[in-house]
C-alpha positions as CSV (number, residue, x, y, z in Angstrom):
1,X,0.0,0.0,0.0
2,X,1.6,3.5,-1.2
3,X,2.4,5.1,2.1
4,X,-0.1,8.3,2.9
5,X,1.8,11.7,1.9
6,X,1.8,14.2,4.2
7,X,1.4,18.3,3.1
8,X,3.4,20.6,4.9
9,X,2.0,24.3,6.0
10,X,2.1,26.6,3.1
11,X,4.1,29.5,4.4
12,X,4.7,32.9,2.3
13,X,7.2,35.4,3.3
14,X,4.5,37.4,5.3
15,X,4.0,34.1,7.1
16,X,6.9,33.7,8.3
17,X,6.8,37.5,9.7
18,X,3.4,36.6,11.3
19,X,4.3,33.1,12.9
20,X,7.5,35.0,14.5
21,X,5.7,37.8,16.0
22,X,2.9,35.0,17.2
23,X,5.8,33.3,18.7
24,X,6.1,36.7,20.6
25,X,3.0,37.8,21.6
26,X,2.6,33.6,23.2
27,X,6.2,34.4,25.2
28,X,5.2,37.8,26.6
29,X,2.1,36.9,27.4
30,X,3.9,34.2,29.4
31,X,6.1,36.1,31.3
32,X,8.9,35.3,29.2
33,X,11.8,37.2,27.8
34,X,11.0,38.2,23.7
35,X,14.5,39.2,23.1
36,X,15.5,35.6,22.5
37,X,13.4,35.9,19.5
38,X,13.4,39.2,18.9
39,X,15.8,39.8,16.0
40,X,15.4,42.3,13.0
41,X,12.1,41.7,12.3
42,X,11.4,45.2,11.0
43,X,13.8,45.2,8.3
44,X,12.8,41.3,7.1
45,X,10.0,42.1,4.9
46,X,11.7,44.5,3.0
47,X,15.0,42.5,2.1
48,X,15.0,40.6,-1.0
49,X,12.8,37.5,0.0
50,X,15.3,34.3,-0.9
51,X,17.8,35.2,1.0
52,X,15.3,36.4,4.1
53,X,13.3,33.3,4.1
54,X,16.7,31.1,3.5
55,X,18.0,32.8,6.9
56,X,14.6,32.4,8.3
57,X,15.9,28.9,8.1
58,X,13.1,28.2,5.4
59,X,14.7,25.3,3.1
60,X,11.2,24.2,1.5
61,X,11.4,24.1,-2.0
62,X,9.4,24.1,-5.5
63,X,11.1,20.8,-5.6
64,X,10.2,19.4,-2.8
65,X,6.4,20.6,-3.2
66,X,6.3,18.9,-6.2
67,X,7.4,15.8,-4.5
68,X,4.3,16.0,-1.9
69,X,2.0,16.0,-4.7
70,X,3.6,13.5,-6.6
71,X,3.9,15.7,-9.8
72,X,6.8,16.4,-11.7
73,X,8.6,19.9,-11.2
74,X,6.9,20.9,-14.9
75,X,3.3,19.4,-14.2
76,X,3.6,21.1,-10.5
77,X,3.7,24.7,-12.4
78,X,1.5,23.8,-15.3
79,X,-1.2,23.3,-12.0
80,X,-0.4,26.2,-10.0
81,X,0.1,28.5,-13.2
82,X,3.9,29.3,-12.1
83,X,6.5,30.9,-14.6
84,X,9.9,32.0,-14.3
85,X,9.6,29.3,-11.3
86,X,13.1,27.1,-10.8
87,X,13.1,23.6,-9.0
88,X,15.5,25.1,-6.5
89,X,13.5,28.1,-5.7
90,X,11.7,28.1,-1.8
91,X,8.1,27.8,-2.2
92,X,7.6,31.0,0.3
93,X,8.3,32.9,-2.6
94,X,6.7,30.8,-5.4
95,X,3.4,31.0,-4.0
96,X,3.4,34.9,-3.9
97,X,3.2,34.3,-8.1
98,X,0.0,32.3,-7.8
99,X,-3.5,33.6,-8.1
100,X,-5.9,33.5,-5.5
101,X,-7.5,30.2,-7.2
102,X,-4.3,28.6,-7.8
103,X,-3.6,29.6,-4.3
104,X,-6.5,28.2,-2.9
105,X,-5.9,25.1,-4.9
106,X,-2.3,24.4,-3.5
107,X,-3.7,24.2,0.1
108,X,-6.7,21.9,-0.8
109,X,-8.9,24.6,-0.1
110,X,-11.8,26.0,-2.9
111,X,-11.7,29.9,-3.6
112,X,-14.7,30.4,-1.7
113,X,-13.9,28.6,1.4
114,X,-10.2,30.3,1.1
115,X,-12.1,33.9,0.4
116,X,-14.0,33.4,3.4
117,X,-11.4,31.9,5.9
118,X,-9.0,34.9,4.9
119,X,-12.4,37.9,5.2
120,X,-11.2,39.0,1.7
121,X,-13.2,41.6,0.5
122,X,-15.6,41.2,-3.1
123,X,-13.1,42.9,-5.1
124,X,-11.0,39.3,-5.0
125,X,-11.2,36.9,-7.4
126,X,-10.0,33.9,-7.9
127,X,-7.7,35.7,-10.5
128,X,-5.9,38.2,-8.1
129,X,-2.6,37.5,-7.7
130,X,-1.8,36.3,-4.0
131,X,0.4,39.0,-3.2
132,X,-2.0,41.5,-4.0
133,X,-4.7,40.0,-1.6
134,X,-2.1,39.5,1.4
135,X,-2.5,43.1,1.7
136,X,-6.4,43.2,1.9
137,X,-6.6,40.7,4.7
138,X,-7.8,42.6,8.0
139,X,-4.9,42.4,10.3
140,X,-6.8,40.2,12.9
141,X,-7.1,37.6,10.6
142,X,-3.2,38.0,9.7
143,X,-2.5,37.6,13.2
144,X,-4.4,34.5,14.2
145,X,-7.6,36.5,15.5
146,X,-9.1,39.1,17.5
147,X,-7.9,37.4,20.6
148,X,-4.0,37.8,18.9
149,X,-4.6,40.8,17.5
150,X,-5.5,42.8,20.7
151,X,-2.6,41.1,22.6
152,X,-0.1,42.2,19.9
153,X,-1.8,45.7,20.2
154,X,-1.6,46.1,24.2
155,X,1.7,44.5,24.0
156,X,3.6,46.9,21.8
157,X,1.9,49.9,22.1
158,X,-0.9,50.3,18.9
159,X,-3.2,53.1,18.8
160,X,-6.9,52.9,17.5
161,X,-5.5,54.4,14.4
162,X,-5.4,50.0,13.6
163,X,-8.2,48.4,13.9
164,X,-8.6,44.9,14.1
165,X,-10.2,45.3,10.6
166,X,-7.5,47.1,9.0
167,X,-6.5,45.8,6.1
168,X,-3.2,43.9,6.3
169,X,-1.3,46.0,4.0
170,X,-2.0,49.5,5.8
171,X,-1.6,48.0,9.2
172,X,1.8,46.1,8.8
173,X,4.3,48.8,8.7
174,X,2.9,49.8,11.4
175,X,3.0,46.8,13.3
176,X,6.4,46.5,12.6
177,X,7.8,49.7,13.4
178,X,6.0,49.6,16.7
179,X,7.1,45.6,17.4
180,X,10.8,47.3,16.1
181,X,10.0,50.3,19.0
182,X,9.0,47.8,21.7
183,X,12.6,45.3,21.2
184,X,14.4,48.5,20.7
185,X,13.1,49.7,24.6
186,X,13.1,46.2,26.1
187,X,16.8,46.2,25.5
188,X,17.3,49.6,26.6
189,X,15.7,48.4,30.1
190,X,17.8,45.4,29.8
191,X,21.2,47.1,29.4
192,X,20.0,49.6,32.2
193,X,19.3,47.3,34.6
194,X,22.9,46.1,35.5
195,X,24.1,49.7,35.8
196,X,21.0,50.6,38.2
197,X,22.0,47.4,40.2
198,X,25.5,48.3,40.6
199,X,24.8,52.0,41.3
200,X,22.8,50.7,44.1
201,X,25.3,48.0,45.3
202,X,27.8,50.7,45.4
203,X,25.2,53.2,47.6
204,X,24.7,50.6,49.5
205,X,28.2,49.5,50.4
206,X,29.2,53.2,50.7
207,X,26.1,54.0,53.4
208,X,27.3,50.8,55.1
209,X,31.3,51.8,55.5
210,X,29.7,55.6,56.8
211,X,27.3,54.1,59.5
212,X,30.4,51.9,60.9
213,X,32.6,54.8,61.0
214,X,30.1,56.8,62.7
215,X,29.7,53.6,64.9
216,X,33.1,53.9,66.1
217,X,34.4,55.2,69.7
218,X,36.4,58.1,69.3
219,X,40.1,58.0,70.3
220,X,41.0,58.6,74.2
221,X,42.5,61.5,74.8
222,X,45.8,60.9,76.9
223,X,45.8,62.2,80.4
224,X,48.4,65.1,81.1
């Protein structure tokens, strides 16, 4: 019996921004330190995206996609309408040239239960390109939820200029240069903290060595 093929997630580059900052919001909300996963988030999106998604540790290929479905590389694009697409390439950055519909199709999903899942808007069709739609997801659904979305808000600092229906590609930028803000001040209050502590060692041993020298007899005098 053929042994039962199991899909991976489909992750574009934007996903991989979102499942890090998730990763975040589920530390802090913990208690937990988010510098250990803190990085330069607010610069990833804008580098070019093999080389961010291949430090991102992403190694997933068109190749290896193919393989999953049991198509050949060529039948693999002929499905998903892909061009200019390389066996070697990651798949992050081969799905952002599918359509919505081809999209759809790669995760098993029709266009109408993947238009509904994702709240896009009537304007998309199953012939907009996927990159275009990211940016027309509200920013709750981007980020897991309304649950997510108002955690990542009271965690970093967002105003009620973002809604939780703002559409993704208004609201990101934002997102990031406040989630760049909020590292940026939890390591200034991290590198602070050792100076404060040994400022107030140092007080501390200084007040001690003046109460024992005001603790101390004063010298006899000699009688004449």
């Amino acid at each position: 019996m053929a042994k039962e093929k199991k899909y991976r997630p489909r992750k574009s580059s934007v996903d991989i921004f979102i499942n890090t900052v998730l990763t975040v919001v589920i530390i802090a909300v913990l208690g937990l330190s988010v510098y250990a996963v803190g990085g330069k988030i607010s610069t990833k999106i804008a580098e070019n995206e093999q080389a961010a998604n291949e430090a991102a540790g992403d190694t997933y290929t068109v190749q290896n996609a193919a393989d999953e479905k049991g198509l050949s590389v060529d039948d693999f694009l002929a499905q998903y309408g892909l061009t200019d697409v390389a066996a070697d390439d990651l798949m992050s950055s081969a799905v952002e040239k599918m359509t919505c519909g081809n999209y759809a199709k790669y995760n098993d999903q029709t266009f109408e239960d993947f238009a509904a899942t994702n709240k896009l808007p009537d304007t998309v069709t199953e012939d907009t390109p996927w990159s275009e739609a990211q940016d027309l997801i509200p920013i709750s659904v981007t980020l897991g939820g309304d649950e997510a979305f108002e955690q990542m808000k009271q965690m970093i600092g967002l105003d009620d200029s973002i809604t939780k229906d703002t559409p993704t590609g208004e609201a990101m930028p934002v997102v990031q240069q406040k989630y760049s803000e909020y590292l940026e001040a939890q390591q200034a209050a991290q590198t602070a903290a050792p100076a404060a502590s040994e400022d107030a060692a140092a007080t501390e041993e200084a007040g001690g060595e003046t109460a024992e020298a005001s603790q101390s007899p004063a010298p006899s005098e000699s009688a004449e």
